[in-house]
ZADO-1210 file (C-alpha; in nm, 4 decimals, padded with zeros to 6 digits):
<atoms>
<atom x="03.3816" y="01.5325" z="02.3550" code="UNK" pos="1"/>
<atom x="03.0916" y="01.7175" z="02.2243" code="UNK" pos="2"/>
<atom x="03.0113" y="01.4544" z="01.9668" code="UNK" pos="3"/>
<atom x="03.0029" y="01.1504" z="02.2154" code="UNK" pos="4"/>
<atom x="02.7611" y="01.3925" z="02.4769" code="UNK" pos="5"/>
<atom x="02.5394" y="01.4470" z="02.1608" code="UNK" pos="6"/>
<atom x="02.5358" y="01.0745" z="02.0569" code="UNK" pos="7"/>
<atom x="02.4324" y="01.0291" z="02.3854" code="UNK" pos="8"/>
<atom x="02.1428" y="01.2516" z="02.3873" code="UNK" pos="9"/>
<atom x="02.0408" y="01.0987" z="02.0926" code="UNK" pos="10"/>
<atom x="02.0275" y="00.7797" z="02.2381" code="UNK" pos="11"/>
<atom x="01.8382" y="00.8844" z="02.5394" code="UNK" pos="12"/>
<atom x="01.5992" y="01.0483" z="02.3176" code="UNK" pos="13"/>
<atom x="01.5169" y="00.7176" z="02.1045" code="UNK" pos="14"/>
<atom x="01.4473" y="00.5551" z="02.4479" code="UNK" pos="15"/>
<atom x="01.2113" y="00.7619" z="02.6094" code="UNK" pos="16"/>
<atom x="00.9869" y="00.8513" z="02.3006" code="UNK" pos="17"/>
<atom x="00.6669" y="00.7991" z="02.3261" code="UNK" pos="18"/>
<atom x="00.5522" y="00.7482" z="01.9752" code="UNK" pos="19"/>
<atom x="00.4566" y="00.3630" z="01.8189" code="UNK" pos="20"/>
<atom x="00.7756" y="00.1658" z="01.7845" code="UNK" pos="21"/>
<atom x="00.8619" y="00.0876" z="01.4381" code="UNK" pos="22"/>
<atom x="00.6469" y="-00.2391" z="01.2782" code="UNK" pos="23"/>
<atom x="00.8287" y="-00.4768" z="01.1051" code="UNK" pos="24"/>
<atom x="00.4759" y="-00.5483" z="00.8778" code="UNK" pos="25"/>
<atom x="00.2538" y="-00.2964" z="00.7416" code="UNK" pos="26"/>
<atom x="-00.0616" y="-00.2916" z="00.5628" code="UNK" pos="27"/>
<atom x="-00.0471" y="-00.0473" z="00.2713" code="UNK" pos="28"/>
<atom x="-00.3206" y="00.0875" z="00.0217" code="UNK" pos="29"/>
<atom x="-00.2166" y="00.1980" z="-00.3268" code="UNK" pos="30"/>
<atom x="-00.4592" y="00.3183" z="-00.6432" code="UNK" pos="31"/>
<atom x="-00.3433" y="00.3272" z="-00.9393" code="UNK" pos="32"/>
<atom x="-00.5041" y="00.3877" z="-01.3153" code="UNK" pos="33"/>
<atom x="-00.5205" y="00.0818" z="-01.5253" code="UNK" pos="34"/>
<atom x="-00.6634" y="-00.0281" z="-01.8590" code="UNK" pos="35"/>
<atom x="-00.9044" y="-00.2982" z="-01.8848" code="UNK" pos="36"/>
<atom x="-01.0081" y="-00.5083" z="-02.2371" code="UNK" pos="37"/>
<atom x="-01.3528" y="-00.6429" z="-02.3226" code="UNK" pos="38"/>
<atom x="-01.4472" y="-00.7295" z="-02.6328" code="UNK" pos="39"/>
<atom x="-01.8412" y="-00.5228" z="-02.5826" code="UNK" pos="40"/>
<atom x="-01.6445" y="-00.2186" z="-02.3945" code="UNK" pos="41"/>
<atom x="-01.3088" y="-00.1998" z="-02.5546" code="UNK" pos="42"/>
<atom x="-01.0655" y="-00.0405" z="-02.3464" code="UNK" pos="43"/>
<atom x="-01.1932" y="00.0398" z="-01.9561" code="UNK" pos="44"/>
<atom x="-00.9596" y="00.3072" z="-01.7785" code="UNK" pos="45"/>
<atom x="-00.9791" y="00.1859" z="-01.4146" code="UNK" pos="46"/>
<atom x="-00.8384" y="00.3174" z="-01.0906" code="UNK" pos="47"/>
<atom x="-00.7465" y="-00.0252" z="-00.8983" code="UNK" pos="48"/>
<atom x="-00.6393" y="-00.0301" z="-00.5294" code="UNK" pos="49"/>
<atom x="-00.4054" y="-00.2820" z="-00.4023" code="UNK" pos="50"/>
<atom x="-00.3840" y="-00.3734" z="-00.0693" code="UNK" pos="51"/>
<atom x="-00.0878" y="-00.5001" z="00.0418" code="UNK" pos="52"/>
<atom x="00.1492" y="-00.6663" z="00.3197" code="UNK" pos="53"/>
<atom x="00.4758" y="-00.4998" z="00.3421" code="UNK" pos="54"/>
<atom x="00.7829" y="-00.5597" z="00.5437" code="UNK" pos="55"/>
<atom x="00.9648" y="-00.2396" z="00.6716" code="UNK" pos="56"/>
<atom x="00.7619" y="-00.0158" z="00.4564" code="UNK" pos="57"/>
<atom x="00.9653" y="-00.1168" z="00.1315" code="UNK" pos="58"/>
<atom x="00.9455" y="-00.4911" z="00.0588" code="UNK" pos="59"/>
<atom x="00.6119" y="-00.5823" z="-00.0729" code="UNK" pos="60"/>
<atom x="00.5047" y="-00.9373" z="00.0839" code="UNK" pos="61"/>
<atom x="00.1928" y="-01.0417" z="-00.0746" code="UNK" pos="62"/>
<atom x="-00.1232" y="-00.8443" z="-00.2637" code="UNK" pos="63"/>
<atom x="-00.4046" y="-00.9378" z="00.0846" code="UNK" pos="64"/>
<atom x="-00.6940" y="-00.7668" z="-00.1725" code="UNK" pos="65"/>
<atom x="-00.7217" y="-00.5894" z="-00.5407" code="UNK" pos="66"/>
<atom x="-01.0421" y="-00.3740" z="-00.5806" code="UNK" pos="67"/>
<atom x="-01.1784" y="-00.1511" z="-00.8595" code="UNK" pos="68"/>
<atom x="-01.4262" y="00.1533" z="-00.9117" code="UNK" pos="69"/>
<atom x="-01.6904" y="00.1362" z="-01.1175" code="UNK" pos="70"/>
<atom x="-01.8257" y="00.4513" z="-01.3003" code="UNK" pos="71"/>
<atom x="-02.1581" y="00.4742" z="-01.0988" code="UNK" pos="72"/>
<atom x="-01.9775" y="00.3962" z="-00.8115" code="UNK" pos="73"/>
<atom x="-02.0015" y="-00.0037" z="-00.7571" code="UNK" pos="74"/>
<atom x="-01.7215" y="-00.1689" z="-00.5796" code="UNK" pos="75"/>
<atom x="-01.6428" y="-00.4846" z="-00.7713" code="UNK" pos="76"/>
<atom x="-01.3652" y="-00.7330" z="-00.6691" code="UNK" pos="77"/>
<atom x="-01.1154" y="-00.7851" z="-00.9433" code="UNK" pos="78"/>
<atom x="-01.0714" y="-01.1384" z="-00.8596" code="UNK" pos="79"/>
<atom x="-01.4482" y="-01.1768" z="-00.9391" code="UNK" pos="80"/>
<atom x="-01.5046" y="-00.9883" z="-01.2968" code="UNK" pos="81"/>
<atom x="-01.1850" y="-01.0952" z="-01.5392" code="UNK" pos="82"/>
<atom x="-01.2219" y="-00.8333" z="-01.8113" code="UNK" pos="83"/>
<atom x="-00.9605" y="-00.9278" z="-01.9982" code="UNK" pos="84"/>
<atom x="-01.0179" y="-01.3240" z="-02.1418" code="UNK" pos="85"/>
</atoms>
């Protein structure tokens, strides 16, 4: 009996919270380090943030934007400057 009263009271408390519901699509931001090739530079250590669609958190959908850091601090689209031809 106890189980079913506390199955209940969890079910009572998913109904009246308060906070957002759960999306089914999120936008997510991830930087990570990558290496870059020119034929002037050599090899360019980046950091390059994706931004991304993503369905329940886990399931990446599609890349919306890719962006890199310069070294005095320029935003460049990677779309834009191919380093690596």
């Amino acid at each position: 009996m106890t189980s079913t009263h506390i199955n209940l009271n969890f079910v009572t408390d998913i109904i009246n919270d308060k906070r957002t519901p759960m999306k089914l699509i999120n936008i997510k931001r991830k930087t990570q380090l990558e290496q870059r090739h020119t034929r002037e530079m050599g090899v360019l250590t980046t950091n390059v943030t994706y931004i991304k669609k993503m369905l329940f958190n886990l399931i990446p959908l599609a890349t919306l934007h890719k962006y890199r850091e310069t070294y005095y601090g320029e935003i460049k689209d990677c779309e834009e400057c191919v380093l690596a031809k």
